[in-house]
mmCIF file of the N, C-alpha and C atoms, coordinates in Angstrom:
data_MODEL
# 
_entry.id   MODEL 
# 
loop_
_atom_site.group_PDB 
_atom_site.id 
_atom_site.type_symbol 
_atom_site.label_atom_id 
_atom_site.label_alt_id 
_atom_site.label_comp_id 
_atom_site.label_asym_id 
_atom_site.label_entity_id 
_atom_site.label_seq_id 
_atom_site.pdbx_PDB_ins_code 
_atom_site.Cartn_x 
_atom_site.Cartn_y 
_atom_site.Cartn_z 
_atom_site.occupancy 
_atom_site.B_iso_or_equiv 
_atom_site.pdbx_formal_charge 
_atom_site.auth_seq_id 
_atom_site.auth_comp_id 
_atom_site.auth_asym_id 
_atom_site.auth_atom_id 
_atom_site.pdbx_PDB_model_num 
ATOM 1   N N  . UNK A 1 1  ? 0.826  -1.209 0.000  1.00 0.00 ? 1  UNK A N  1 
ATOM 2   C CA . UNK A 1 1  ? 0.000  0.000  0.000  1.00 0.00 ? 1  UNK A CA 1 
ATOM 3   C C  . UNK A 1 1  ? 0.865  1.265  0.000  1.00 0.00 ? 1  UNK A C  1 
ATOM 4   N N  . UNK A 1 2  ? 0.413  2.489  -0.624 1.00 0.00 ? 2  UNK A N  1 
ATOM 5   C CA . UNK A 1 2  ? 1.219  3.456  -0.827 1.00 0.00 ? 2  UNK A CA 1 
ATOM 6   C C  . UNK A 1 2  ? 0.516  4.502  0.162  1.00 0.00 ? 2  UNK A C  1 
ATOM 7   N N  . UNK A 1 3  ? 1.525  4.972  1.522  1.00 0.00 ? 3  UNK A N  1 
ATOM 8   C CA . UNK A 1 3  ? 1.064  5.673  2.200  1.00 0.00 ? 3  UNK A CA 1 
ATOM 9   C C  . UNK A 1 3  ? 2.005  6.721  1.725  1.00 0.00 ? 3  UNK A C  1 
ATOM 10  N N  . UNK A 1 4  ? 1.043  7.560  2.106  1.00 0.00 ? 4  UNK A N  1 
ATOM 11  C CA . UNK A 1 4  ? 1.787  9.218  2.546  1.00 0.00 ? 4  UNK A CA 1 
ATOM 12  C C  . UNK A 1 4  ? 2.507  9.566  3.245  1.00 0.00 ? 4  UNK A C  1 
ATOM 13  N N  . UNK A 1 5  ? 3.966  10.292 2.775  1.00 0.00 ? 5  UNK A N  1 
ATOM 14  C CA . UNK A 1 5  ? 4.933  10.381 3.615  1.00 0.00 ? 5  UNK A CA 1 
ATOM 15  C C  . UNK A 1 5  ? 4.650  12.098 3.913  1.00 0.00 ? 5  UNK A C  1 
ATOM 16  N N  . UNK A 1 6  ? 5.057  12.170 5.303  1.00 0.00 ? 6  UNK A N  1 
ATOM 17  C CA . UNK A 1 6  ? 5.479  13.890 5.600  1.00 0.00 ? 6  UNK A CA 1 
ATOM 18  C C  . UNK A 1 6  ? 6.294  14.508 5.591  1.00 0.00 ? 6  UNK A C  1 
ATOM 19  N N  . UNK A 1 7  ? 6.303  15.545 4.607  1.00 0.00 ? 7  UNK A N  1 
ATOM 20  C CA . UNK A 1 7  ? 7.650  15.827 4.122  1.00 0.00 ? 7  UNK A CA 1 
ATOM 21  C C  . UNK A 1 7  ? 7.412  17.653 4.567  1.00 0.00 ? 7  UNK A C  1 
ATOM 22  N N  . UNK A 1 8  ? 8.517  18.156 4.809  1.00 0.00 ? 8  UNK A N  1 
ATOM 23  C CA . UNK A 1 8  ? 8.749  20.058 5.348  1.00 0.00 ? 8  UNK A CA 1 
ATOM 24  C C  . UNK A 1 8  ? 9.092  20.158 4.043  1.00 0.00 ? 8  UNK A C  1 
ATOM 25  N N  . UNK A 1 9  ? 8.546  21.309 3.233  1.00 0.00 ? 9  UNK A N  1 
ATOM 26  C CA . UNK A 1 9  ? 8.317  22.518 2.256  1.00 0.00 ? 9  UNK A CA 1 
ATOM 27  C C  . UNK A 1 9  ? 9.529  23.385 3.131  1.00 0.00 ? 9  UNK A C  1 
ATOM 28  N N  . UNK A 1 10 ? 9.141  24.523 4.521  1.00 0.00 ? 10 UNK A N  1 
ATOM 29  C CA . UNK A 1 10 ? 9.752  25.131 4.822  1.00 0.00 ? 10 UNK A CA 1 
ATOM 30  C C  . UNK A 1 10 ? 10.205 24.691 6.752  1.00 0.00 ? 10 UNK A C  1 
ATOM 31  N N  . UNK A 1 11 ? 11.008 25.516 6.972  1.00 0.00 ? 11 UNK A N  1 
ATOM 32  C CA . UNK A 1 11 ? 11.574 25.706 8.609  1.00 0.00 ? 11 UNK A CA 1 
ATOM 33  C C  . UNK A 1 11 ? 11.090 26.787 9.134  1.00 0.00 ? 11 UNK A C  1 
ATOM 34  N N  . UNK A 1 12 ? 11.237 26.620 10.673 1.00 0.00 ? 12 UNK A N  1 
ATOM 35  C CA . UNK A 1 12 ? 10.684 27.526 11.407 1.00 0.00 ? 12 UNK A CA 1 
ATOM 36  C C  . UNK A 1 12 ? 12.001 28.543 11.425 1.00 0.00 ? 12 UNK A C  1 
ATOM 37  N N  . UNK A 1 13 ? 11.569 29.608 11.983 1.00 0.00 ? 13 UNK A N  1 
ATOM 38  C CA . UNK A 1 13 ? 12.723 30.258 11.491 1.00 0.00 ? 13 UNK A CA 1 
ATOM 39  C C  . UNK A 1 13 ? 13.672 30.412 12.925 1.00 0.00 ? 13 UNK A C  1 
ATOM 40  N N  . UNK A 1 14 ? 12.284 30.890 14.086 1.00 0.00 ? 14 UNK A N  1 
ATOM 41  C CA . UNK A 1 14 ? 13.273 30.979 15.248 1.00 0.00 ? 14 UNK A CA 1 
ATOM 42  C C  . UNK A 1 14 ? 13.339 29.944 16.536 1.00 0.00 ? 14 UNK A C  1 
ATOM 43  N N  . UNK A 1 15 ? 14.256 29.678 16.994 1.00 0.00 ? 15 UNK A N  1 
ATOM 44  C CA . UNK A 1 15 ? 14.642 28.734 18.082 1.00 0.00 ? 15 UNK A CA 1 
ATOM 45  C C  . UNK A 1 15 ? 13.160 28.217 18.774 1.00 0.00 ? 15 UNK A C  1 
ATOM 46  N N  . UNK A 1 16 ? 12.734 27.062 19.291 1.00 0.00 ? 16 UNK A N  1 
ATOM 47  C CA . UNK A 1 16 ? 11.739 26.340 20.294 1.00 0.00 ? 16 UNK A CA 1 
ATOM 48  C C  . UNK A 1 16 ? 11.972 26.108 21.513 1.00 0.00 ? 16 UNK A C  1 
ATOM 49  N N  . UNK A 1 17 ? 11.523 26.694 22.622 1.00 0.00 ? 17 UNK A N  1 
ATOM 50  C CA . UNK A 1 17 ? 11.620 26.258 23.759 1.00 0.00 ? 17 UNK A CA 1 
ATOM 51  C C  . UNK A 1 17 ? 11.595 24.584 24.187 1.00 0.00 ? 17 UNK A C  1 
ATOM 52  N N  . UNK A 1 18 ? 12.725 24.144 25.237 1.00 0.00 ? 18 UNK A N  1 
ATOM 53  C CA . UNK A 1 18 ? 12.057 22.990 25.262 1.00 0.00 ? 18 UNK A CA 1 
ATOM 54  C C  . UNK A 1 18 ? 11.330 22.475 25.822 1.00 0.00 ? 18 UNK A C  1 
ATOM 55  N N  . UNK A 1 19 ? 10.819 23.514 26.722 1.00 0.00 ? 19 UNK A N  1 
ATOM 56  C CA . UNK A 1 19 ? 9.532  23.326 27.854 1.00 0.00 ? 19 UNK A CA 1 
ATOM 57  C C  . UNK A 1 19 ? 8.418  22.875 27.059 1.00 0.00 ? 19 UNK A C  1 
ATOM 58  N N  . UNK A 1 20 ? 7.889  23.406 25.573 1.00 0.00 ? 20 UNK A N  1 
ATOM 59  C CA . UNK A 1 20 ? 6.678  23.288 24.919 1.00 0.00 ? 20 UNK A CA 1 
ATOM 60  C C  . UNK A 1 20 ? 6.774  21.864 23.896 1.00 0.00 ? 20 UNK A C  1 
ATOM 61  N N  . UNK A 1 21 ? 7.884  21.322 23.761 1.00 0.00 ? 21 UNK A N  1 
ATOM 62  C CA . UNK A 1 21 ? 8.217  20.046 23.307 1.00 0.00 ? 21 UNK A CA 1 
ATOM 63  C C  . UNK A 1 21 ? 7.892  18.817 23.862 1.00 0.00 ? 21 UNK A C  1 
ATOM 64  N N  . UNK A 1 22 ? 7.136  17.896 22.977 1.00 0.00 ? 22 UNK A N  1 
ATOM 65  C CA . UNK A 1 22 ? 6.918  16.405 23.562 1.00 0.00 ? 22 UNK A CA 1 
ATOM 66  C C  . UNK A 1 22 ? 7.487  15.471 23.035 1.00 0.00 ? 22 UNK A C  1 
ATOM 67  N N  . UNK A 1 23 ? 8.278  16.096 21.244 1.00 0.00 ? 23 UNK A N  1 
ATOM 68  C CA . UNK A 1 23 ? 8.776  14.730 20.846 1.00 0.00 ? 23 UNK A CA 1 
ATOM 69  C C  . UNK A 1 23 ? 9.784  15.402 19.831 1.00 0.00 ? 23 UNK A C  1 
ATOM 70  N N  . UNK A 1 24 ? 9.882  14.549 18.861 1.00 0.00 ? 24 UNK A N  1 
ATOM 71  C CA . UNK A 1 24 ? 10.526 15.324 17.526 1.00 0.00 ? 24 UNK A CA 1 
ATOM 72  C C  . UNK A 1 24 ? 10.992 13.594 16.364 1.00 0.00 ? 24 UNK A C  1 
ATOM 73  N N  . UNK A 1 25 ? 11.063 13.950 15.869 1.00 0.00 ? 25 UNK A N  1 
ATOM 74  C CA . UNK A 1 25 ? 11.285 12.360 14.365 1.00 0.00 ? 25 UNK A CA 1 
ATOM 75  C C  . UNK A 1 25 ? 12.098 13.193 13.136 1.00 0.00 ? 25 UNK A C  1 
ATOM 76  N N  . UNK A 1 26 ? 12.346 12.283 12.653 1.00 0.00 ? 26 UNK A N  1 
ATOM 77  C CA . UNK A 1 26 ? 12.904 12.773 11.339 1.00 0.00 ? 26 UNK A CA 1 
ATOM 78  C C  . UNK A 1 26 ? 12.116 12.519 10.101 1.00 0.00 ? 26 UNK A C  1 
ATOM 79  N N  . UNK A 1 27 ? 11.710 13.341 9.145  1.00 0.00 ? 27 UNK A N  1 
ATOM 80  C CA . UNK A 1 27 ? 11.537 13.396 8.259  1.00 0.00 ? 27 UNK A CA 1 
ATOM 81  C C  . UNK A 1 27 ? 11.590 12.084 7.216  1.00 0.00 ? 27 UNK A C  1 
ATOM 82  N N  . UNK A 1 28 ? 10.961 10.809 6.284  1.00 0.00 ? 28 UNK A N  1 
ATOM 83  C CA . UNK A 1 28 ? 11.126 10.187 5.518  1.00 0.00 ? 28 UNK A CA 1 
ATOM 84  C C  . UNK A 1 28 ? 12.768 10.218 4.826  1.00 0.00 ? 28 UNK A C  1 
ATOM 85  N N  . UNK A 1 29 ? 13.433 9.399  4.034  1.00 0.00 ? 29 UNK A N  1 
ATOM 86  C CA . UNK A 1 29 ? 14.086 9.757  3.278  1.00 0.00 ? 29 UNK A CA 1 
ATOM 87  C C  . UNK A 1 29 ? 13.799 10.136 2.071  1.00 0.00 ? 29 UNK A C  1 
ATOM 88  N N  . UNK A 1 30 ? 12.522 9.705  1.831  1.00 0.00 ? 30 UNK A N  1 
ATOM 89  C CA . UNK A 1 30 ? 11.880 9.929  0.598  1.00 0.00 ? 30 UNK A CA 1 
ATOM 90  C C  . UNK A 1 30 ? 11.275 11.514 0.092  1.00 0.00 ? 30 UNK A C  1 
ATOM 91  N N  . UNK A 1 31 ? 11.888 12.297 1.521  1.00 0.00 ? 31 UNK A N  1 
ATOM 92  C CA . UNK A 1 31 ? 11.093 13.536 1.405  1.00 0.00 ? 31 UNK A CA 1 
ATOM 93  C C  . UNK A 1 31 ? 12.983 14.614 0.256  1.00 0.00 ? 31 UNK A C  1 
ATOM 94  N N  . UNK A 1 32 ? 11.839 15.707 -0.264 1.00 0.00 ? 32 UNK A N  1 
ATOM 95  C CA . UNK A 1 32 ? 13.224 16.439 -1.005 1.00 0.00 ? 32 UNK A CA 1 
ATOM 96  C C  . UNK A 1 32 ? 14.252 16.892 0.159  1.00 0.00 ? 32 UNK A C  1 
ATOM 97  N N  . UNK A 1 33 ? 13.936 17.872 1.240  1.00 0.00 ? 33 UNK A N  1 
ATOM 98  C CA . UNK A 1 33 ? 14.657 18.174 2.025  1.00 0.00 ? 33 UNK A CA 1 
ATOM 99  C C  . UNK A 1 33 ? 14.682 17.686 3.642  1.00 0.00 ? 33 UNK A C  1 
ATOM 100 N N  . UNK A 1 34 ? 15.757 17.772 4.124  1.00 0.00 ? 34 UNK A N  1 
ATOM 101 C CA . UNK A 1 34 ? 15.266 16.571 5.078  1.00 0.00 ? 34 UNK A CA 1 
ATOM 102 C C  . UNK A 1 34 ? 14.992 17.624 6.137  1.00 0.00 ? 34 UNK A C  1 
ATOM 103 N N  . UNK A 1 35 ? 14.458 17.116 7.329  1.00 0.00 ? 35 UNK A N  1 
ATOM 104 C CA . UNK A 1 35 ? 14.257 18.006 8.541  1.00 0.00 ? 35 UNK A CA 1 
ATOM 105 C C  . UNK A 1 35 ? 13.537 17.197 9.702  1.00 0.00 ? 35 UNK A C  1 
ATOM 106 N N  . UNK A 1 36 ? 14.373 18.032 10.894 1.00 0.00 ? 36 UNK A N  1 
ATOM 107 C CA . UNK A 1 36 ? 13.257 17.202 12.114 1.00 0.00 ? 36 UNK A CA 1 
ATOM 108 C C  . UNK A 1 36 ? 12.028 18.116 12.614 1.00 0.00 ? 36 UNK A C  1 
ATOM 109 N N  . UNK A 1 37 ? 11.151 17.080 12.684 1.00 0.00 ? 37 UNK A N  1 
ATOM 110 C CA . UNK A 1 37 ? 9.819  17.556 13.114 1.00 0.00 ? 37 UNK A CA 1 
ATOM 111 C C  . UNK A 1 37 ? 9.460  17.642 14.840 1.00 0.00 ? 37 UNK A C  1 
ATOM 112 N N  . UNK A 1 38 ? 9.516  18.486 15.157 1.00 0.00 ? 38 UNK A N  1 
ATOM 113 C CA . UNK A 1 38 ? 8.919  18.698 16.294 1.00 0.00 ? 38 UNK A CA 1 
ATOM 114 C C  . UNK A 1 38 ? 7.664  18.724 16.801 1.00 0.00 ? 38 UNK A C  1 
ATOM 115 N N  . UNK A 1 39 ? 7.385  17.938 17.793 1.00 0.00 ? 39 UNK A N  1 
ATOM 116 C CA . UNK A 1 39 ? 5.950  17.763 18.398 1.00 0.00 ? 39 UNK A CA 1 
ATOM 117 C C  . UNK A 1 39 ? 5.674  18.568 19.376 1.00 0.00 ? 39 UNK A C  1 
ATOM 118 N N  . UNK A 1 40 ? 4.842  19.461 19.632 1.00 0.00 ? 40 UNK A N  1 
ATOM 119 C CA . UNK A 1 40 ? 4.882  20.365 20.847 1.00 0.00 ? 40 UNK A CA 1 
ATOM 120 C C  . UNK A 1 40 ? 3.708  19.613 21.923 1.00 0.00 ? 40 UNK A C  1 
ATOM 121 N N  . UNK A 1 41 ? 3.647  20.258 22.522 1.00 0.00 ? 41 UNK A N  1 
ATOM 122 C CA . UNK A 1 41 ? 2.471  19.204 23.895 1.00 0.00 ? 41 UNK A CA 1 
ATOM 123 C C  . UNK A 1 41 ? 1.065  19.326 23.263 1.00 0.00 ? 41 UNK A C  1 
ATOM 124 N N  . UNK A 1 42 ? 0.907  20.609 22.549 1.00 0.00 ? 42 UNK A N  1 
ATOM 125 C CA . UNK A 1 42 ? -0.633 20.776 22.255 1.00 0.00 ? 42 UNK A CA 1 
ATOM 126 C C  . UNK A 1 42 ? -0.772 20.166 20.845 1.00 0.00 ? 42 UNK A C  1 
ATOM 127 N N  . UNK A 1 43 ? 0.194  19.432 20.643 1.00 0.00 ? 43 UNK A N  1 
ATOM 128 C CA . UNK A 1 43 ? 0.248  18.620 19.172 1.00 0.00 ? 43 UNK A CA 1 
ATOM 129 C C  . UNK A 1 43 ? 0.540  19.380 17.931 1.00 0.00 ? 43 UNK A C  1 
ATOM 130 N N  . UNK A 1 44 ? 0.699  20.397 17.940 1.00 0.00 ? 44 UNK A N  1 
ATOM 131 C CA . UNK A 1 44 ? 1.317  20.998 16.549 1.00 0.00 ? 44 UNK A CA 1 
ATOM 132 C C  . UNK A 1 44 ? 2.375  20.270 16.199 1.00 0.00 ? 44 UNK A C  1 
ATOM 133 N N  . UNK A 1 45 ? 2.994  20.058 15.153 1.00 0.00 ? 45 UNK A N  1 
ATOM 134 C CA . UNK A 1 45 ? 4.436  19.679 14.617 1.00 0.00 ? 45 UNK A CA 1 
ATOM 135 C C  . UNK A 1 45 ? 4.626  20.703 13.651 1.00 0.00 ? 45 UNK A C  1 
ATOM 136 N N  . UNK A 1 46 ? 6.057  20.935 13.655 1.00 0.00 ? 46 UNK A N  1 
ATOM 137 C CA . UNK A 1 46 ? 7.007  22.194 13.196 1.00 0.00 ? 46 UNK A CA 1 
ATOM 138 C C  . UNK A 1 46 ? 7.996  21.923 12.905 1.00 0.00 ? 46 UNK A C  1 
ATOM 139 N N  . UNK A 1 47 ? 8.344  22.118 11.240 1.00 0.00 ? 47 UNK A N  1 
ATOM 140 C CA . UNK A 1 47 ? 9.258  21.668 10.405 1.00 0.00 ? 47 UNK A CA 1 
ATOM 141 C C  . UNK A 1 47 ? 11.044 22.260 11.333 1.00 0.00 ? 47 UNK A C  1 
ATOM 142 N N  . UNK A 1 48 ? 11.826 22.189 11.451 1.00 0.00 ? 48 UNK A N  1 
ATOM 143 C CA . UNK A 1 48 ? 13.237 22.526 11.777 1.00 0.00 ? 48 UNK A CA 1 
ATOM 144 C C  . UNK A 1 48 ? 14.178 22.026 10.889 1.00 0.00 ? 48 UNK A C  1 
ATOM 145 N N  . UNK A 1 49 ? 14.686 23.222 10.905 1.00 0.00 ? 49 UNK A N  1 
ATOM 146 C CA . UNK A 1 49 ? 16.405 22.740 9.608  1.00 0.00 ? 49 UNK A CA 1 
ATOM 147 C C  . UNK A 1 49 ? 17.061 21.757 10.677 1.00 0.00 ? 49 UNK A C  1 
ATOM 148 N N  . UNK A 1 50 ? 18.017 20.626 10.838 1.00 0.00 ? 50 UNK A N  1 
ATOM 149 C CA . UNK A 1 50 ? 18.827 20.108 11.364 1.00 0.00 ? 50 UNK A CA 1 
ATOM 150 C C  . UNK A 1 50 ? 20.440 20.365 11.090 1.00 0.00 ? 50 UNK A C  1 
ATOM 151 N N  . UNK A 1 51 ? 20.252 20.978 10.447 1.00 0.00 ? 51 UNK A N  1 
ATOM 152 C CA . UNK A 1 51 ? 21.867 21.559 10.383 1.00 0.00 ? 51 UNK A CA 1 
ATOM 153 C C  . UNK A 1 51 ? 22.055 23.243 10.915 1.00 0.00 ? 51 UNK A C  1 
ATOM 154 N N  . UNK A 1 52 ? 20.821 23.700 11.889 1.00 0.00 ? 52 UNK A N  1 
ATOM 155 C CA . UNK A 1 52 ? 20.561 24.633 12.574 1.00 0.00 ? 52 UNK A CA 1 
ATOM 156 C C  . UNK A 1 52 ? 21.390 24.381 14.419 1.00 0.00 ? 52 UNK A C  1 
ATOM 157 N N  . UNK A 1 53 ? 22.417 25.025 14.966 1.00 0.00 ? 53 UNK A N  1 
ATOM 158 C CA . UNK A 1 53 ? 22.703 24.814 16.178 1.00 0.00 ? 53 UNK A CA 1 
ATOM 159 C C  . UNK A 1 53 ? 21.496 24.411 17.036 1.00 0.00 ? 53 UNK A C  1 
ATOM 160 N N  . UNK A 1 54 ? 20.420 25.174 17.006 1.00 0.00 ? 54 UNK A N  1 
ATOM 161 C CA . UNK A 1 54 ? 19.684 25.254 18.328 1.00 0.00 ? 54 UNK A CA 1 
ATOM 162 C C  . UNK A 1 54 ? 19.448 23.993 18.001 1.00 0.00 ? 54 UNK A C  1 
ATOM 163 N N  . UNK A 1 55 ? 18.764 23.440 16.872 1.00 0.00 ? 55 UNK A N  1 
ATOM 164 C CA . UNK A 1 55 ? 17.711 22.441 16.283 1.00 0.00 ? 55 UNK A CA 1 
ATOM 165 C C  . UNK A 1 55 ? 18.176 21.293 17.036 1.00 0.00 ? 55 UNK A C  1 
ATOM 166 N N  . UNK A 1 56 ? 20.129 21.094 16.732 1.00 0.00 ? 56 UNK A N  1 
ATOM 167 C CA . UNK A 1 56 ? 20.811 19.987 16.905 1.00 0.00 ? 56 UNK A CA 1 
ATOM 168 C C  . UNK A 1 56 ? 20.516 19.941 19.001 1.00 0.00 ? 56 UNK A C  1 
ATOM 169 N N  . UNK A 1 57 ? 20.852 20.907 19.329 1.00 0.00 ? 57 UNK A N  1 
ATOM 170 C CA . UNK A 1 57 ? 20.949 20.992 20.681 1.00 0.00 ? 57 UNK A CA 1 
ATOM 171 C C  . UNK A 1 57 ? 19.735 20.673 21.728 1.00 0.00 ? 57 UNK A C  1 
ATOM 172 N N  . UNK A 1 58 ? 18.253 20.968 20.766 1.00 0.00 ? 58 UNK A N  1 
ATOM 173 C CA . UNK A 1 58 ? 17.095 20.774 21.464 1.00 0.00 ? 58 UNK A CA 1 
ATOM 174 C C  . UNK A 1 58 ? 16.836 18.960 20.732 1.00 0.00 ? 58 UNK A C  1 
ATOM 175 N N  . UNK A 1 59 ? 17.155 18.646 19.959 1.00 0.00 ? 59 UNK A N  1 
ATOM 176 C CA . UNK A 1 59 ? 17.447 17.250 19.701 1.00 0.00 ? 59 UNK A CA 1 
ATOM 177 C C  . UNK A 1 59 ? 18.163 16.214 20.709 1.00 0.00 ? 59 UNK A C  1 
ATOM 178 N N  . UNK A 1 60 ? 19.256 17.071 20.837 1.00 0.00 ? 60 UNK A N  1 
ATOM 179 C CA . UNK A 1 60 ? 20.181 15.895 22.090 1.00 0.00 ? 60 UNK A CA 1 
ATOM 180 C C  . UNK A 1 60 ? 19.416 16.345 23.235 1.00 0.00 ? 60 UNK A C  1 
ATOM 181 N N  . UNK A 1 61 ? 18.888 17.222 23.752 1.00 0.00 ? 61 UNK A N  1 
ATOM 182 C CA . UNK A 1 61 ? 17.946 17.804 25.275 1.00 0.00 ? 61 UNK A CA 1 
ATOM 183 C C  . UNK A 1 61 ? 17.013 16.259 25.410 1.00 0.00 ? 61 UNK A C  1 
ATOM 184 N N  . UNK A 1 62 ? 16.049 16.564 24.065 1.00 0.00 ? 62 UNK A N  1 
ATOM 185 C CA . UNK A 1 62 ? 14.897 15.548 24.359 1.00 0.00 ? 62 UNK A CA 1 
ATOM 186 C C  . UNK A 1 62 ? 15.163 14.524 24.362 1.00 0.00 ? 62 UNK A C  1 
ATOM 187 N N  . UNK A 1 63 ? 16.426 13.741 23.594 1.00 0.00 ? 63 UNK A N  1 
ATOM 188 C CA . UNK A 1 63 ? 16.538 12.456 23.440 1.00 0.00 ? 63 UNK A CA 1 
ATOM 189 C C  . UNK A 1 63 ? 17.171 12.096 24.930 1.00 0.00 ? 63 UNK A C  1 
ATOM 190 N N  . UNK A 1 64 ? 18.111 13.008 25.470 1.00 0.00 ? 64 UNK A N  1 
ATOM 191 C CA . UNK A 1 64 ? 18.165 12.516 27.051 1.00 0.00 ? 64 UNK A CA 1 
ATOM 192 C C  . UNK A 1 64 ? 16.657 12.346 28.025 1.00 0.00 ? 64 UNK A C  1 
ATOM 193 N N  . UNK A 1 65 ? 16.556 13.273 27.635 1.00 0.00 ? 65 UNK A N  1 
ATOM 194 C CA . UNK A 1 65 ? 15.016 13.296 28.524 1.00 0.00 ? 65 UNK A CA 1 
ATOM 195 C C  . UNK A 1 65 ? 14.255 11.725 28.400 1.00 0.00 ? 65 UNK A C  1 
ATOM 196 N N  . UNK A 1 66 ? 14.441 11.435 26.602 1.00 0.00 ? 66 UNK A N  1 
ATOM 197 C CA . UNK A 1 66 ? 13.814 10.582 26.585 1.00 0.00 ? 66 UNK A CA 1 
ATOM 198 C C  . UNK A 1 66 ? 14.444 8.988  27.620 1.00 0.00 ? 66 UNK A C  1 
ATOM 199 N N  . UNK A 1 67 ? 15.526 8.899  26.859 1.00 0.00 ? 67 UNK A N  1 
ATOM 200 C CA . UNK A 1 67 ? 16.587 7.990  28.589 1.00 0.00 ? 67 UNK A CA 1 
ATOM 201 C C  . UNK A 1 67 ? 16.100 8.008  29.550 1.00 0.00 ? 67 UNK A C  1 
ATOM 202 N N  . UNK A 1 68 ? 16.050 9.014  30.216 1.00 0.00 ? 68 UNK A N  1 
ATOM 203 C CA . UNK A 1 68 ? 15.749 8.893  31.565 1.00 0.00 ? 68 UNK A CA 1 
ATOM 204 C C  . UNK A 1 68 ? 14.662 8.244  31.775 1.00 0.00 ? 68 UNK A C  1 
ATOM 205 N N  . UNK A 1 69 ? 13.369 8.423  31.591 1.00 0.00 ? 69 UNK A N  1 
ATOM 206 C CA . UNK A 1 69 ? 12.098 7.918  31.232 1.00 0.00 ? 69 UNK A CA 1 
ATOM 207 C C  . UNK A 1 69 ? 12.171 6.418  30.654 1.00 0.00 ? 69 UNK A C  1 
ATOM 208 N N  . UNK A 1 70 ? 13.021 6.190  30.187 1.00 0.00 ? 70 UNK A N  1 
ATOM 209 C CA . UNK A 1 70 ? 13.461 4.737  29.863 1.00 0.00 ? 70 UNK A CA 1 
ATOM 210 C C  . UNK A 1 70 ? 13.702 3.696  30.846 1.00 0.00 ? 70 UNK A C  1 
# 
């Protein structure tokens, strides 16, 4: 079956708190540009460049977070 992949058009432009964050994934490979998606608590998701400092830095935040919880 051919599902639909989610792919970012554009990036957010300025930095995300990580207080308002619940998750984040990466993008398909199948998508043109790649990017991580951020999940906020009230469920929005929000495209991010990954070759952005903050992007990379609120990436390693949550994935510890996620550890611990592990």
């Amino acid at each position: 079956p051919h599902t639909p992949t989610e792919c970012c058009f554009s990036y957010i432009k300025s930095p995300l708190r990580l207080s308002v964050l619940k998750g984040f994934y990466m993008t398909p490979k199948e998508c043109f540009s790649t990017a991580v998606v951020f999940e906020t608590r009230n469920g929005t998701k929000v495209c991010a460049n990954p070759a952005m400092t903050w992007v990379e830095k609120v990436v390693e935040r949550l994935q510890k977070k996620k550890e611990l919880r592990a």
